[in-house]
C-alpha positions as CSV (number, residue, x, y, z in Angstrom):
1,X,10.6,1.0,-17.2
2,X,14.3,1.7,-16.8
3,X,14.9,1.4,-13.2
4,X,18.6,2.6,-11.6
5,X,20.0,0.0,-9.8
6,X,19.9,1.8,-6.5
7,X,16.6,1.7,-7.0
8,X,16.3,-1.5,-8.2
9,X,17.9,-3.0,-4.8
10,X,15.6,-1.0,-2.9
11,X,12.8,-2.8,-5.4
12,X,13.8,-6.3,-3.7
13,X,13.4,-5.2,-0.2
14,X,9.6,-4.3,-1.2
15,X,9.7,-6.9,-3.7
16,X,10.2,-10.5,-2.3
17,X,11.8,-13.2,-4.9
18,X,8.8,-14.8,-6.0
19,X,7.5,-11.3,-7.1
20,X,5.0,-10.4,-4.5
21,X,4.8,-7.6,-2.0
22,X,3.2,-7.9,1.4
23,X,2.7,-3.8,2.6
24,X,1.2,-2.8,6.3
25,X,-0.2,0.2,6.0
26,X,0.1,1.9,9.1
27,X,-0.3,5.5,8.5
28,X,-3.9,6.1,9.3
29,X,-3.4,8.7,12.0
30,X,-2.3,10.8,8.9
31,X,-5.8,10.3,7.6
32,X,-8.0,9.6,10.3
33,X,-9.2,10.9,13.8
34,X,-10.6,7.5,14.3
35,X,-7.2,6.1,13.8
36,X,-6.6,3.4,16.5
37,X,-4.4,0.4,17.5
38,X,-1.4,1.5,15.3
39,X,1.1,1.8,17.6
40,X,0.2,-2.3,18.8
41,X,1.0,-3.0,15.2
42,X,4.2,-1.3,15.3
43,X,5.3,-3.0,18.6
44,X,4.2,-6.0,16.4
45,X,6.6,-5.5,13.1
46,X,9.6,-7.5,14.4
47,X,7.5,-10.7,14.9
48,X,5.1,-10.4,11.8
49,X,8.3,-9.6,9.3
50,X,9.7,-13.3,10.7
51,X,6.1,-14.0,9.2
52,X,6.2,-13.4,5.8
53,X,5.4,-9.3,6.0
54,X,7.7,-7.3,3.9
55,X,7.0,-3.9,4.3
56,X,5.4,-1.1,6.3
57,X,4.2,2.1,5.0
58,X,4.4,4.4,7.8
59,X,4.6,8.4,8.2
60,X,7.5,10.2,9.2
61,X,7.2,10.6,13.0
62,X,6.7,6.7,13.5
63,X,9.5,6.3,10.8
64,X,11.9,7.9,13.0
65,X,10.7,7.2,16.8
66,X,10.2,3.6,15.6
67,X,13.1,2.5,13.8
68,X,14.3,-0.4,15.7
69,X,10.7,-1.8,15.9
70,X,10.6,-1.3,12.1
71,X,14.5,-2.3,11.1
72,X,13.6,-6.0,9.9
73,X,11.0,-4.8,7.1
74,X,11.5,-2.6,4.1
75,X,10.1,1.2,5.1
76,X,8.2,2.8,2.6
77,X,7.8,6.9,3.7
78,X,4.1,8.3,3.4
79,X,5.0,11.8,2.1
80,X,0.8,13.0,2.1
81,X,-1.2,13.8,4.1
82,X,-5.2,14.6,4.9
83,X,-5.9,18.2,4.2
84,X,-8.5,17.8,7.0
85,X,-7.8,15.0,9.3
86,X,-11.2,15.4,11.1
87,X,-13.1,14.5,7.6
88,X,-12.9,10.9,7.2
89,X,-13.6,11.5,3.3
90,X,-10.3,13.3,3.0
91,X,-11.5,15.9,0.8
92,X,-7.6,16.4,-0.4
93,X,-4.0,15.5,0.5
94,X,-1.1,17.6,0.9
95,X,3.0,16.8,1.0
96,X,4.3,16.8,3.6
97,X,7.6,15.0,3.6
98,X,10.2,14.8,0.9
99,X,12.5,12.4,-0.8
100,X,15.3,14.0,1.4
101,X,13.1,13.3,4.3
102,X,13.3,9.8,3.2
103,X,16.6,9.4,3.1
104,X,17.2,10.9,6.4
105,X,14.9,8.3,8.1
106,X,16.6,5.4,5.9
107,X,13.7,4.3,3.9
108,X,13.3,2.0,1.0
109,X,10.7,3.7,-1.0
110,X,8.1,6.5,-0.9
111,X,4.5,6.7,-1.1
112,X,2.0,9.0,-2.6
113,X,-1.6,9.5,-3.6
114,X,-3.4,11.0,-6.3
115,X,-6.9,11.2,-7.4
116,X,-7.8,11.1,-11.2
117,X,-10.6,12.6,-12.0
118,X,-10.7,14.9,-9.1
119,X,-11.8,18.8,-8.6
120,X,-7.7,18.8,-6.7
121,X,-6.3,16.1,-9.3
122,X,-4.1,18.6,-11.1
123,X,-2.4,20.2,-7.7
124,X,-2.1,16.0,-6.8
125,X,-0.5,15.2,-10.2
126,X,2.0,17.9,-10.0
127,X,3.0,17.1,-6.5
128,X,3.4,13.0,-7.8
129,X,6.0,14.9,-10.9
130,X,7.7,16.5,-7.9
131,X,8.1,13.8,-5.7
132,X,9.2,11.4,-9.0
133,X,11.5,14.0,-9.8
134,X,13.3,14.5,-5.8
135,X,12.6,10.3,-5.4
136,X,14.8,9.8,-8.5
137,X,17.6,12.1,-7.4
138,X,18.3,9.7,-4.4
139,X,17.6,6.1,-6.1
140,X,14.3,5.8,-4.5
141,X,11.6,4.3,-6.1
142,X,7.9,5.5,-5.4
143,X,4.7,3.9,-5.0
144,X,1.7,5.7,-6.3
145,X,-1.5,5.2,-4.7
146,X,-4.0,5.7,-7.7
147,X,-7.7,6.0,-7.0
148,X,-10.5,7.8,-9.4
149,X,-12.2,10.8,-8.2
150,X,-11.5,10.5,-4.3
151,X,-10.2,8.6,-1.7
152,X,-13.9,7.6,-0.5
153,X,-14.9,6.6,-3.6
154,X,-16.0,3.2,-3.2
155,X,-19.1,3.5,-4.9
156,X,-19.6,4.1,-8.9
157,X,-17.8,6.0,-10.3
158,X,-14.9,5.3,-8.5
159,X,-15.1,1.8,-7.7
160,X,-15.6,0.6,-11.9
161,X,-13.0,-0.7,-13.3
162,X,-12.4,1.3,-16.6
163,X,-12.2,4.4,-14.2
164,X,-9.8,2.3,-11.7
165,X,-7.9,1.4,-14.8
166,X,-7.7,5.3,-15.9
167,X,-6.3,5.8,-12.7
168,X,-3.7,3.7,-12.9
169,X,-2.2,4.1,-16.4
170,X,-2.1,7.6,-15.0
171,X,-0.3,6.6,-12.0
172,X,2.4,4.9,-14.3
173,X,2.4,7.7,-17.0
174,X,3.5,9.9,-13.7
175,X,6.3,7.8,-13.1
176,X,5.1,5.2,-10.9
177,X,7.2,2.2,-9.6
178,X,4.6,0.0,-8.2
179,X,0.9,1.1,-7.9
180,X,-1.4,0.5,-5.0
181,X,-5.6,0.9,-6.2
182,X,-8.6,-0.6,-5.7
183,X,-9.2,-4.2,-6.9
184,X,-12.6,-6.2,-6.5
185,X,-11.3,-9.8,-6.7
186,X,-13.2,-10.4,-9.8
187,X,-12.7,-10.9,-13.5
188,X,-12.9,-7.1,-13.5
189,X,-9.5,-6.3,-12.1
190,X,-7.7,-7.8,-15.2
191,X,-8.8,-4.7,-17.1
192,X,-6.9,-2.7,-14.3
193,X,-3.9,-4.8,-14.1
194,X,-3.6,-5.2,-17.8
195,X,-3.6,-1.3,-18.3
196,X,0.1,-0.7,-16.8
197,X,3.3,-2.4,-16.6
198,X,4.5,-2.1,-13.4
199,X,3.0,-4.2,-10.2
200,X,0.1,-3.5,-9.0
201,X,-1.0,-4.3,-4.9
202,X,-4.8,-4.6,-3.8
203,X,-5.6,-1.4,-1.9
204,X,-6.9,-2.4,1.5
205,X,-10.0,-4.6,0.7
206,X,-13.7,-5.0,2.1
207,X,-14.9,-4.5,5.9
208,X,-15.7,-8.0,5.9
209,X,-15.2,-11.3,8.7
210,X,-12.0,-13.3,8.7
211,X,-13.1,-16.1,6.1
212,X,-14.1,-13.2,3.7
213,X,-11.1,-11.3,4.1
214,X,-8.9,-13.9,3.3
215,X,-11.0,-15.1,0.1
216,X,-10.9,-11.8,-0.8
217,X,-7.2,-11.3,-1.2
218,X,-6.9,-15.1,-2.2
219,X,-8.8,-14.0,-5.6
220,X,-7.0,-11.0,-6.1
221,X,-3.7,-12.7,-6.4
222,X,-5.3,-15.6,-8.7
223,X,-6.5,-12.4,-11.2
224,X,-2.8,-11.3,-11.0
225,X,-2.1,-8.7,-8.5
226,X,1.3,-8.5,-7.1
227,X,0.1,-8.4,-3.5
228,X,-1.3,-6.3,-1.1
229,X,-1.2,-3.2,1.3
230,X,-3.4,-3.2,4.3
231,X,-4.0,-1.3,6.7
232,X,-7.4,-1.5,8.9
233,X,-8.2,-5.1,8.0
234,X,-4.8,-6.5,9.9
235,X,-4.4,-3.1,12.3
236,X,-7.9,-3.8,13.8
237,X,-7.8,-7.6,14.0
238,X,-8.5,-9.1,17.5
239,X,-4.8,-10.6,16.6
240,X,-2.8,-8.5,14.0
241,X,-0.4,-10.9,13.7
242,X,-2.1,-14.1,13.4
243,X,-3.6,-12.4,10.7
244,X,-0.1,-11.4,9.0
245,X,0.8,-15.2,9.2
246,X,-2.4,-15.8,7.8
247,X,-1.8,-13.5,4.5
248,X,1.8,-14.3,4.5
249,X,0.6,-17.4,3.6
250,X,-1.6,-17.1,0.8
251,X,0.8,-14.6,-0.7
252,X,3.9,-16.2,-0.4
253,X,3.4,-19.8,0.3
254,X,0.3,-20.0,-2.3
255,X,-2.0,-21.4,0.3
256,X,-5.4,-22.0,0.2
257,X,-8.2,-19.9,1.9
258,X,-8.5,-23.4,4.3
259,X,-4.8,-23.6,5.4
260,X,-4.5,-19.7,5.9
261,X,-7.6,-20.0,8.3
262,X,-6.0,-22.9,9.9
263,X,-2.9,-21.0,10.6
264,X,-4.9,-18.1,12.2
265,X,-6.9,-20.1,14.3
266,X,-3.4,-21.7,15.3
267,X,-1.3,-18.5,16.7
């Protein structure tokens, strides 16, 4: 894919030099009324980016009220939202920030969802062709965040892989710079990453203890993804940023599941 170069700089700040990407999500208030200990992340962003953490995805009102928190990392614009805040499946998403938006509150990149397969996938598609079209107007490259049938969908049919696959292809075929989607940490995901040709970063991951959490991610980037984006499993950590140096670790230092507990346990 033919990036301009605007956008390609922009690409680095997301993009680290050893080609992975370390994302805190931290827009869940724009999903969730359960949403809670955000804003302690935030206060948290200047120490965890000296860790290793290269980006935050974040919605427009902490985007602007937080810049100097958020200055040190790249800032990747959530431009959706739920449709229904107080349903925690999100039955649908609407926009609700623009490319322009993102240039007024200086980020990096934008981010978007969209739900192949879908009763709502085609109002979600055209809104992706809308936002590629503004995002490419100002040099800004957009991440795509690619999941089959809903954003709940954890079970079959939108947890198997051909179907996550789908998804993403889609995602790229929309104009996709860097796709975030589900991965299992198994054999499974190379059918998803080997469907698209632009990176790919693990969606979240499993509710799961510490130890699991960080095996989890540790196979991911073994099958090949690029990195990760996380949001609940760092945001609601007894010690969010113990657990940023943790993952920093494992994705840009390539250390083992051992030495990334170690340096939790450490902080």
């Amino acid at each position: 894919m033919s990036i301009p170069a605007v956008s390609e700089r922009r690409m680095r700040r997301l993009v680290a030099p050893d080609g992975r990407s370390f994302m805190l999500a931290l827009d869940a208030h724009s999903f969730s009324a359960r949403a809670v200990n955000v804003d302690r992340s935030v206060d948290a962003v200047p120490e965890m980016a000296g860790l290793g953490l290269d980006a935050v995805l974040v919605p427009s009102g902490i985007a602007s009220s937080r810049a100097r928190e958020l200055r040190d990392v790249a800032l990747v614009l959530r431009c959706d939202a739920s449709t229904d805040v107080f349903d925690a499946s999100v039955p649908g998403t609407q926009i609700v920030s623009s490319a322009l938006d993102g240039v007024r509150v200086g980020a990096d990149a934008l981010v978007v969802m969209t739900f192949a397969g879908a009763e709502r996938a085609p109002e979600c598609q055209s809104a992706v062709q809308d936002l590629r079209r503004e995002s490419s107007e100002y040099g800004m490259p957009l991440i795509v965040e690619s999941l089959p049938y809903s954003y709940a969908g954890t079970d079959d049919p939108g947890s198997l892989p051909e179907n996550v696959a789908v998804a993403a292809r889609l995602a790229e075929e929309l104009g996709a710079d860097l796709i975030k989607t589900r991965l299992s940490g198994t054999e499974a995901d190379e059918r998803i990453l080997s469907s698209v040709h632009v990176p790919v970063v693990a969606l979240g991951g499993p509710r799961t203890d510490l130890v699991g959490y960080l095996e989890y991610v540790s196979r991911c980037l073994d099958r090949g993804a690029s990195g990760i984006a996380v949001g609940r499993n760092v945001v609601d950590d007894p010690d969010p940023v113990a657990k940023v140096a943790a993952l920093a670790a494992l994705i840009h230092r390539g250390a083992g599941v051992g030495d990334a507990l170690a340096i939790y346990k450490d902080r």
